[in-house]
Structures are given as C-alpha cells and as structure tokens.
N, C-alpha and C positions, 0 to 999 in steps of 0.2 A: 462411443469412442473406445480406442482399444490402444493401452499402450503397447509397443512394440520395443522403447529400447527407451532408458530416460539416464540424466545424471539426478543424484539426490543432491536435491538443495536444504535450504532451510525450512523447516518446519517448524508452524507456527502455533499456538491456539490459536482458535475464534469463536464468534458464535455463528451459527448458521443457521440461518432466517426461516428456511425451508424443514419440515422434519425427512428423513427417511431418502435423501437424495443421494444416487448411487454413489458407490467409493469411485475413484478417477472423475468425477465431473468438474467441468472446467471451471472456475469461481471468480466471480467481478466483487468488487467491493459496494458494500451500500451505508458502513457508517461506520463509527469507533472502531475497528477488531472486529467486524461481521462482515460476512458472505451471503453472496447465492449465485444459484446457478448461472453463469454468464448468458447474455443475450446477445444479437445481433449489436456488432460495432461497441462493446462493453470492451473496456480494458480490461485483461487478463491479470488475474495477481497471482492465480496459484491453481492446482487442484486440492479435489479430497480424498484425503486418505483418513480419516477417520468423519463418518459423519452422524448425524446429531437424529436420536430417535423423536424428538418432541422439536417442533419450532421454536428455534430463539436458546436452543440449548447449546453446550457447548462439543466444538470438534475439534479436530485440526487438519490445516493445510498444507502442503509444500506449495513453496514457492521459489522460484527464481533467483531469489535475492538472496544476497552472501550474508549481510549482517541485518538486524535490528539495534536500532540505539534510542537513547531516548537523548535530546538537544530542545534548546531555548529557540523558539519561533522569535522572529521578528514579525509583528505584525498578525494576522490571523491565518490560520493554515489550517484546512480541511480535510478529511480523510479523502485521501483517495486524489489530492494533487499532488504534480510534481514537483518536489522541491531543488532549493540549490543553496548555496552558502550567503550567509548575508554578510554584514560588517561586524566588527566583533562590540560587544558592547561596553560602554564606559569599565565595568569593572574586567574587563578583558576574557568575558566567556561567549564562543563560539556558539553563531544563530544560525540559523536558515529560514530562508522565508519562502513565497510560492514563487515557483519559476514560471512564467507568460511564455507560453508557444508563440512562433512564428506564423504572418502568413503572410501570403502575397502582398496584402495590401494594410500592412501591419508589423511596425518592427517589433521583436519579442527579445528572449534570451538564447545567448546561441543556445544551440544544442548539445554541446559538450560541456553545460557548467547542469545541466541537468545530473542529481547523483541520487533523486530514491522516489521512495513515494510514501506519503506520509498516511502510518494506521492508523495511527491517535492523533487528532486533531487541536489545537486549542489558537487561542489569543495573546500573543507575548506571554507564555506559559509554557511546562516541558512540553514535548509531542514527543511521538513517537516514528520513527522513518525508517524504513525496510529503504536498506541502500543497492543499488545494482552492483 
C-alpha cells in the first residue's frame, strides 16, 4: 500500500498481535485495544504508524474516528461492535449498548443511530468507544 495524500485522525495505542508489520498497514481489530493486519472483508479501524517489534507488544494506530470515550454499556458490548445510545439509567448516566445491522430479511437499528465502535469491551461496565 502506499499512501498518497491522508487527513490525520486520531491516534491511538494498541497492542499489535503480529510483531514487525510494516508502518501504513491497514489494521482490523481482534480484541480489547489490539490489532492486526486486516484481511479479506475485516472491518477497517485504522492503520499503523507505529508498529510493535515482538507480538503482543505495544504500538499505535490512526484511525478514523474523532474521539475515544470511555461510557456505561447496557447490557454486554464487545470489542469491535457497533454501538449506539441506550436509555439513560435509573441514576441518570448515559449507556450504549450494541447496535443490530439491518438486513433484508431482519429488521435492525436504523443506520443513523449507529455512533462508534467499541475498543474496550465489557458487561453493564465502563467500555471504551472510538466514535465516528
């Protein structure tokens, strides 16, 4: 790959799974805050601008996304779905929970209440959510 003209987004740590994988390579998620190299039909999170000489060590990526925040899940939320805003909870603090794609033959959430994707994952617990 070769970039030719980019905007700079956010930049994030991670760990990266792989050791020694070139700088610009395109990165899919695989769990809390780690990467690798993307594959066929992988959702895109980010590239590498800093990458990791040992597997499992730590780098960083740009990505896309404007902010990182950390928020109260409703329910359970894994790295690497997409989230959206849920109900606010009895003591009145703001959750998200996973947002359900659409498909033909399956009604989901629209598409416009879609607002990140979550790094850090948990169960009615903080998470962590790279927002678009």
């Amino acid at each position: 790959m070769k970039v030719r003209a980019f905007f700079e987004g956010l930049a994030v740590p991670a760990t990266i799974d792989t050791a020694n994988l070139a700088k610009d390579t395109l990165v899919s998620m695989t769990a809390d805050r780690a990467v690798d190299a993307a594959g066929a039909d992988d959702r895109i999170i980010g590239r590498l601008v800093k990458p990791s000489k040992v597997a499992g060590g730590s780098g960083t990526i740009e990505t896309r996304f404007k902010e990182l925040i950390e928020i109260k899940s409703d329910g359970a939320v894994a790295a690497g779905d997409v989230v959206k805003m849920s109900s606010d909870s009895p003591a009145g603090t703001q959750r998200m929970k996973k947002w359900v794609s659409q498909t033909d033959l399956v009604a989901g959430d629209p598409p416009d209440t879609a607002l990140g994707i979550c790094w850090k994952g948990g169960t009615n617990a903080t998470i962590e959510v790279l927002l678009f």
